[in-house]
C-alpha positions as CSV (number, residue, x, y, z in Angstrom):
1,X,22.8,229.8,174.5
2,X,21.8,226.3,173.4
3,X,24.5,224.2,171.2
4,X,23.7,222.8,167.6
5,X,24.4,219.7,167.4
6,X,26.1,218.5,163.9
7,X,26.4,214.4,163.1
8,X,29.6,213.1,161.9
9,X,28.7,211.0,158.9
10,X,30.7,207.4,158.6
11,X,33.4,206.8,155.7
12,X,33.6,203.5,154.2
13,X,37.6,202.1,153.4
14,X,36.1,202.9,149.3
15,X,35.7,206.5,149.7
16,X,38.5,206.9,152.3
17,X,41.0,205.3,150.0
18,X,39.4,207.4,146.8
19,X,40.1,210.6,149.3
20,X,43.6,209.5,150.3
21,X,44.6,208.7,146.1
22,X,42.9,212.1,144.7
23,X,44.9,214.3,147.4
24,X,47.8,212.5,146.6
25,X,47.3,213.4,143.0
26,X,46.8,217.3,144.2
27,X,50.0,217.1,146.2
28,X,51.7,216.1,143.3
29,X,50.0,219.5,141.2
30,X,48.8,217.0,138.8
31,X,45.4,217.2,136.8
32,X,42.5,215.4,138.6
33,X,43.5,215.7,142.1
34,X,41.6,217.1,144.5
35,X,42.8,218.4,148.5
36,X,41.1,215.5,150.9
37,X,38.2,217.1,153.2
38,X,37.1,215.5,156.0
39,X,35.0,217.3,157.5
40,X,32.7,215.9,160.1
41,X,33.8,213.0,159.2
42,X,34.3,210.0,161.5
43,X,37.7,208.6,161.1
44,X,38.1,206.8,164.3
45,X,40.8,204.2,164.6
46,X,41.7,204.8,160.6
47,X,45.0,204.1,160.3
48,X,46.5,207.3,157.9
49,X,50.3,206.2,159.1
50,X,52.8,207.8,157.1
51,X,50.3,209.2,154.5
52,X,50.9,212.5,152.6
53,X,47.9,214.6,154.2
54,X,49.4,218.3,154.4
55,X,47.0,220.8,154.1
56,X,43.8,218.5,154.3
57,X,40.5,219.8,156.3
58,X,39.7,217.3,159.2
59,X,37.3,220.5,160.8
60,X,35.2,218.4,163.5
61,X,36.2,215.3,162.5
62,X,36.6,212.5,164.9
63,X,39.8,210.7,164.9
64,X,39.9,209.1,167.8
65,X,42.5,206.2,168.1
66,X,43.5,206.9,164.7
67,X,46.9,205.8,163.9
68,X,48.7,209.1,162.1
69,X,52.5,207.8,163.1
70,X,55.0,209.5,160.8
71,X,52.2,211.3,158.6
72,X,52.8,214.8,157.1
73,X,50.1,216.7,158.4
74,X,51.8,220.1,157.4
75,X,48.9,223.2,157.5
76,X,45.9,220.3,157.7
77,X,43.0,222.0,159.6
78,X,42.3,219.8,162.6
79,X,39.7,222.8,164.1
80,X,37.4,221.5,167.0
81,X,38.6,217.8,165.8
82,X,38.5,215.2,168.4
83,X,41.9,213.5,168.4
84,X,41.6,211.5,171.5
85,X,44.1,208.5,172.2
86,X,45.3,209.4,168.5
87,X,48.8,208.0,167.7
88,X,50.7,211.0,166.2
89,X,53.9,209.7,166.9
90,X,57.0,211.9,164.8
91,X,54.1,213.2,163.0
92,X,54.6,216.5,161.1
93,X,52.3,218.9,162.0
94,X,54.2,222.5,161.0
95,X,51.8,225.2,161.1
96,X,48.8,222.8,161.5
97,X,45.2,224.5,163.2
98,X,44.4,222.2,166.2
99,X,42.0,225.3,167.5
100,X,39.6,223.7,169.4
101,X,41.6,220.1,169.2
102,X,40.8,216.9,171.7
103,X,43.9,215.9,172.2
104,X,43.4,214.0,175.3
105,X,45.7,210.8,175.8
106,X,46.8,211.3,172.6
107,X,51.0,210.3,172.2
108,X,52.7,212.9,170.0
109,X,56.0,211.8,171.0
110,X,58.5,213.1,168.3
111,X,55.9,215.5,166.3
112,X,56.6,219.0,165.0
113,X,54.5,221.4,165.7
114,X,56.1,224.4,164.4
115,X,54.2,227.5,164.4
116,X,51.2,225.3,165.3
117,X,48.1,227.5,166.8
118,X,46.8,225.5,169.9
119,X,44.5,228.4,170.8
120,X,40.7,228.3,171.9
121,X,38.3,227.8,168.9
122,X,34.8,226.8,168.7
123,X,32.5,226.3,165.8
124,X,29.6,228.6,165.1
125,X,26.7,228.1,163.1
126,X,24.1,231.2,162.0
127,X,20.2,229.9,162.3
128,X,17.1,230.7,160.9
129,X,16.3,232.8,163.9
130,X,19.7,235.4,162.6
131,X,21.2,234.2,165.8
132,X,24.7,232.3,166.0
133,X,24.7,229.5,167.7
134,X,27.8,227.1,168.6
135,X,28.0,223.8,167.2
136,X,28.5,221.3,170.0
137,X,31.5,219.4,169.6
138,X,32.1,215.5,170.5
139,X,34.2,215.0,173.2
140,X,34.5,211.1,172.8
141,X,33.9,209.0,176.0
142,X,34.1,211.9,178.1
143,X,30.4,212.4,179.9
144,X,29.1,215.8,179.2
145,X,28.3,218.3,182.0
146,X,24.8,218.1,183.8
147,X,22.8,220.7,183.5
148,X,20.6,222.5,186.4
149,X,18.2,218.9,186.1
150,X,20.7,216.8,186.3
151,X,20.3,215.7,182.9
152,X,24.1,215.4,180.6
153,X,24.0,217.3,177.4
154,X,26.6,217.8,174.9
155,X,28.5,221.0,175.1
156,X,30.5,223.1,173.0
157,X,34.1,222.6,173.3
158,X,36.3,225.7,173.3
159,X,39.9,225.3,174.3
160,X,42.4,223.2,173.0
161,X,42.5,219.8,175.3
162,X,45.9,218.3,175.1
163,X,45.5,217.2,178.8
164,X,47.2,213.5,179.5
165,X,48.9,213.4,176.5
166,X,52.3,212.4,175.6
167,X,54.5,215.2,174.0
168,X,57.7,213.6,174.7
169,X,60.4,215.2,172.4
170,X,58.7,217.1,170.7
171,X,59.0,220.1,168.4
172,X,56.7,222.9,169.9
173,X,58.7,226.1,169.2
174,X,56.7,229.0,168.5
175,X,53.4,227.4,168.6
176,X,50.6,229.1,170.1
177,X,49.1,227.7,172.6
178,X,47.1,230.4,174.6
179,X,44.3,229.2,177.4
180,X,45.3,225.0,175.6
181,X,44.7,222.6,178.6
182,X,47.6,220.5,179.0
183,X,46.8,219.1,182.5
184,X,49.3,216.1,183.3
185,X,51.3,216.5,179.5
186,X,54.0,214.9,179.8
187,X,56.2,217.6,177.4
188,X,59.3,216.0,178.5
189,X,62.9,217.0,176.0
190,X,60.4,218.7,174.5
191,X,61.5,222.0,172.5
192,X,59.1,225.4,173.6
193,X,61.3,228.0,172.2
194,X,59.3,231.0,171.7
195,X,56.0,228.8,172.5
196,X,53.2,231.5,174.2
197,X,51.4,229.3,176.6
198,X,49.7,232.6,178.1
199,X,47.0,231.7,180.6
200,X,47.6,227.9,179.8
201,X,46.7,225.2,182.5
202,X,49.8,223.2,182.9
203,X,48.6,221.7,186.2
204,X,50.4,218.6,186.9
205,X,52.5,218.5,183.7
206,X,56.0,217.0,183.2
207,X,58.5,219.7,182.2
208,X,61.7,217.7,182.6
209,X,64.4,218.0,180.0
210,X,62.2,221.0,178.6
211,X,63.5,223.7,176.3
212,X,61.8,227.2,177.6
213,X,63.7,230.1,175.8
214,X,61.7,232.7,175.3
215,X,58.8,230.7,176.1
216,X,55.7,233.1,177.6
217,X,54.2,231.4,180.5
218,X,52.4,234.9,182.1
219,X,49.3,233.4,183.7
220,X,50.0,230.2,183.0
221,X,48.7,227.4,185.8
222,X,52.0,226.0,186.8
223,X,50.8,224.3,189.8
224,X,52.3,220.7,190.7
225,X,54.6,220.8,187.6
226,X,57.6,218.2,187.6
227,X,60.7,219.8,186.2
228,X,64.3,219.5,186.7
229,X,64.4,220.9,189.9
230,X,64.7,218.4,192.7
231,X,60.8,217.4,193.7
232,X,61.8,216.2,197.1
233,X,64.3,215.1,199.0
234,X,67.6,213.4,197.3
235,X,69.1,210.3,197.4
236,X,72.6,212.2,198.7
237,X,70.9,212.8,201.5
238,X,70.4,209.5,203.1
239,X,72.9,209.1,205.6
240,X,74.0,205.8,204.1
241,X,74.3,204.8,200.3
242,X,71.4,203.4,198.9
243,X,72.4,200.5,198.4
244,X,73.8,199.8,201.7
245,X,70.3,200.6,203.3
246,X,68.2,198.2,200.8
247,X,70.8,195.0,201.7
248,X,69.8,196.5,205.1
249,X,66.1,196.1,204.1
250,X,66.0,193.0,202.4
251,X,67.4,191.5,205.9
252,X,64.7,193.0,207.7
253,X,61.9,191.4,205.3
254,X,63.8,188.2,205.6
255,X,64.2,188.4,209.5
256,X,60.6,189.3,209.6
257,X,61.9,192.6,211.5
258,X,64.5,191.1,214.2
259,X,67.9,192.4,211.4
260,X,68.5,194.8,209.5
261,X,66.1,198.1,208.9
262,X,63.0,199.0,207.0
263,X,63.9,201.5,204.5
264,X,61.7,204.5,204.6
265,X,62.4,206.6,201.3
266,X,59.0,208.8,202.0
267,X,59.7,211.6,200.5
268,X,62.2,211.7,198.0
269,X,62.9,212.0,195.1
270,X,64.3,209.0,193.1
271,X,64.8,210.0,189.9
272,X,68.6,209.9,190.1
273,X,68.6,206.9,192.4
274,X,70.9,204.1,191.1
275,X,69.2,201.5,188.7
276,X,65.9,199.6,190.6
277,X,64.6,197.0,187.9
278,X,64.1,193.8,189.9
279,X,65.0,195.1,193.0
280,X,63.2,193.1,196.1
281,X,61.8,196.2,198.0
282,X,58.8,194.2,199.9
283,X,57.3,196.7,202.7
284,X,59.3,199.7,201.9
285,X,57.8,203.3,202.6
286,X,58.3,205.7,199.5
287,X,55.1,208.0,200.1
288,X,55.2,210.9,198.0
289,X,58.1,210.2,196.0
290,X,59.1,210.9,193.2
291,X,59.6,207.8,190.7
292,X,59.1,209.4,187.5
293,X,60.4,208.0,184.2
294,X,61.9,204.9,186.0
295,X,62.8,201.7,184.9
296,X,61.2,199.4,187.1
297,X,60.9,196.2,185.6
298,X,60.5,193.3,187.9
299,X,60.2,195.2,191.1
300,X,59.4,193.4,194.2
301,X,56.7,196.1,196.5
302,X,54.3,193.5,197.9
303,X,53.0,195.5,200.9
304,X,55.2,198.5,200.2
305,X,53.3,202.2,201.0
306,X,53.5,204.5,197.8
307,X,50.4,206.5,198.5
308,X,50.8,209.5,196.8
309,X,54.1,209.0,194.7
310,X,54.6,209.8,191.5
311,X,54.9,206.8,189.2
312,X,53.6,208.3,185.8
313,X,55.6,207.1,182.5
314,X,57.5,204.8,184.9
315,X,58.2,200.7,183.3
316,X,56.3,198.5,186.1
317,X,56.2,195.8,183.7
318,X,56.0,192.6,185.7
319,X,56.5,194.0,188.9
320,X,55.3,192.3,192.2
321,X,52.8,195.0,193.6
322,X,50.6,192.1,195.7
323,X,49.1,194.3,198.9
324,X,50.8,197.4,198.1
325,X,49.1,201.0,199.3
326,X,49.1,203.2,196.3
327,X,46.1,205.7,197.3
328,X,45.7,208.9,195.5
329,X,49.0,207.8,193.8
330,X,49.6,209.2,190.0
331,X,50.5,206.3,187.4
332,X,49.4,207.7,183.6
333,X,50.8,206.7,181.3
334,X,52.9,203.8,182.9
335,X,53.6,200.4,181.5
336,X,51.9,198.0,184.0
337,X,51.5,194.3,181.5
338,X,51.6,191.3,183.6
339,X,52.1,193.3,186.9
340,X,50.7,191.5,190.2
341,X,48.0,193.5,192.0
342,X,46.3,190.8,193.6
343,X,45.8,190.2,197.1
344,X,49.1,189.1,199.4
345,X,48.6,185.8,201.2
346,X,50.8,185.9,204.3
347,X,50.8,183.8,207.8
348,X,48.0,181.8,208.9
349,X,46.5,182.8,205.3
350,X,45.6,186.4,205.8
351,X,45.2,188.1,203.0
352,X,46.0,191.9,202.3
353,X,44.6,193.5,199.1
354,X,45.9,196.1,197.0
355,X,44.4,199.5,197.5
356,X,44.5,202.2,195.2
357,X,41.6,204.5,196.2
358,X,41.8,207.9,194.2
359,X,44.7,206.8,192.3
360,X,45.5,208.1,188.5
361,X,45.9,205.5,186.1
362,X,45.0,207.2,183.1
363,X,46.1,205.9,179.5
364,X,48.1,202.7,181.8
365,X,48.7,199.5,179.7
366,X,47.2,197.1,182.1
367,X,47.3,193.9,179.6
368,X,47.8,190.7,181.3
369,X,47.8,192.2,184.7
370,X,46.4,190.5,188.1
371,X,44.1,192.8,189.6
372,X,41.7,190.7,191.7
373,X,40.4,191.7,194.5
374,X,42.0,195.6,194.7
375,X,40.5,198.3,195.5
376,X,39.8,201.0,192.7
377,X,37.6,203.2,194.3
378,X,37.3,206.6,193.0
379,X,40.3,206.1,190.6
380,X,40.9,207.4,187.1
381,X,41.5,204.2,184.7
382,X,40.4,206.4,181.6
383,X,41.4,205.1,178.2
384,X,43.4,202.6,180.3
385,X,44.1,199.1,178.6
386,X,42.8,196.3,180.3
387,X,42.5,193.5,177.6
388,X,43.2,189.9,179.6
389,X,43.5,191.5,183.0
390,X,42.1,189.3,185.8
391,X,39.4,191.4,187.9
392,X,37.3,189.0,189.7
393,X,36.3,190.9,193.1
394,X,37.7,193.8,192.4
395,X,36.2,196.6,193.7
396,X,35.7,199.2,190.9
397,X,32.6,201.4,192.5
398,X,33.3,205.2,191.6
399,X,35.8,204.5,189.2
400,X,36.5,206.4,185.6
401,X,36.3,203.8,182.9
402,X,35.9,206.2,180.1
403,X,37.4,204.8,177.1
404,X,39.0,201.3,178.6
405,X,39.7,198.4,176.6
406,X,38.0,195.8,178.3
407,X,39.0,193.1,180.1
408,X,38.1,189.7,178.1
């Protein structure tokens, strides 16, 4: 069945701000007012912070990088919206319809959604023929399926998308979220009490710190969750303190090999390690760890091999990463500003470049970072931030770029 496609008409700051005072007057059950609706509207980077919009109709609207931090968006109809990237930070969205909702990337860190209803939804559309037709739905920078010829079409969208996004603390209790996409969430401290995320796909997604009473997960993807279960191996199991076996390490990098040991922490998992922010860890081995949530401020991992590990939501901010091996390693939603990705000059001036083939560095803050000359290929840098990063060389061939900020 082919999709109808339906424009979303533009909203000047006149009309918007006309929209915004006449609900305001209906909210207050005062003569004149009138309930905003937005539907098919494109909102996209709007800031509607801390506005009054419960109950308002946002139906297939596209608010993409819109700034709704702290805004009441109690019962507003956000059906088959596009919210992508969307700041919706402590926002209050009680008993709100995000049927159908793009929530991809979006950071809802702090929001209530009581009784919310994530289900499926998809907008119909009777034609002339007396045949109902669905109404294809933007899915932002996002390329479309091909179809048999190889040619990309839009498509309807039909379940929720909340994959990516950042759902830290937040208030989910009782909110129906049936066959929602929340691949790679990160819905950690958040509450799910009596949440029913039947046949939900939850591959990849941070449950740490997680509130799951009566939560119905029957036929829910659960594959490659983090939780609070250990995800490897622990620190307690080293047969030396931790910090004993770095001094041991940073004598080996200084000895160029002849003292000390090289630390080898493949494997584990770090998240109760002792604090690591500007710790010199040139050369170590951590593949497949576990670094989730870390503060790593200042951390030295020139030539260090982390293919693999789990670095998503960690603080790399500044961090010496010059030659380091991060292949198919997972790093959304990390803070990586002014971090040092560039190639590692060592004796007789050989150079050893970064790689990160196949590595996920979705929604990363990349300002100000030095990423010349690594290797990207195949990675995920969608709706990554690269404003003033340095890329000259780098190899980007196969990369997702959907919704970057450029690099000036």
């Amino acid at each position: 069945m082919s999709a109808v496609m339906q424009a979303r008409k533009a909203i000047s700051k006149r009309e918007l701000d006309e929209a915004l005072r006449l609900h305001e007057i209906y909210r207050q059950s005062k003569p004149g007012g009138q309930r905003a609706l937005f539907t098919y509207r494109d909102l996209a980077g709007r800031d509607l912070s801390k506005r009054d919009l419960a109950g308002a109709d946002f139906t297939g609207a596209s608010l993409v990088g819109a700034n709704l931090e702290g805004a009441d968006l109690t019962s507003a109809v956000f059906f088959a919206s596009n919210l992508s990237k969307a700041n919706l930070r402590s926002a209050k969205l009680v008993r709100a319809d995000l049927r159908g909702a793009l929530l991809r990337g979006a950071d809802l860190t702090g929001a209530d959604l009581y009784d919310a209803d994530l289900r499926d939804g998809l907008i119909t559309m009777w034609q002339r023929s007396g045949e109902l037709h669905p109404v294809a739905v933007d899915t932002g920078n996002t390329a479309p399926p091909m179809d048999e010829d190889g040619i990309r079409k839009p498509a309807p969208s039909g379940r929720t998308d909340i994959s990516e996004a950042v759902l830290r603390n937040t208030r989910l209790v009782r909110a129906d979220m049936r066959k929602a996409t929340l691949a790679g969430a990160d819905l950690g401290g958040a509450d799910l009490s009596g949440a029913d995320l039947r046949d939900a796909d939850l591959n990849d997604a941070v449950l740490t710190d997680t509130v799951t009473e009566n939560t119905h997960f029957v036929g829910a993807n659960l594959k490659g969750t983090l939780n609070d279960q250990p995800a490897g191996l622990l620190v307690s199991d080293l047969d030396e303190p931790l910090a004993a076996l770095i001094a041991k390490h940073e004598r080996w990098v200084r000895s160029q090999g002849h003292q000390g040991a090289q630390l080898d922490l493949s494997g584990f998992d770090l998240r109760t390690a002792p604090p690591l922010a500007g710790i010199e860890l040139a050369a170590v081995k951590a593949g497949d760890s576990v670094f989730y949530g870390l503060d790593l401020t200042g951390i030295g991992l020139a030539a260090a091999q982390l293919d693999r590990a789990d670095l998503r939501s960690c603080n790399l901010r500044g961090a010496d990463l010059r030659g380091i091996s991060l292949r198919g390693a997972r790093l959304s939603n990390s803070d990586m500003r002014d971090c040092r990705l560039g190639p590692l000059v060592v004796k007789d001036g050989q150079r050893i470049v970064s790689h990160l083939e196949r590595a996920i560095l979705r929604n990363v803050d990349l300002r100000g970072a030095d990423l010349r000359e690594a290797v990207l290929r195949g990675a995920d840098l969608s709706n990554a931030n690269l404003a003033d990063a340095r890329l000259d060389g780098t190899d980007l061939e196969g990369t997702q770029l959907a919704g970057t900020i450029k690099a000036a």
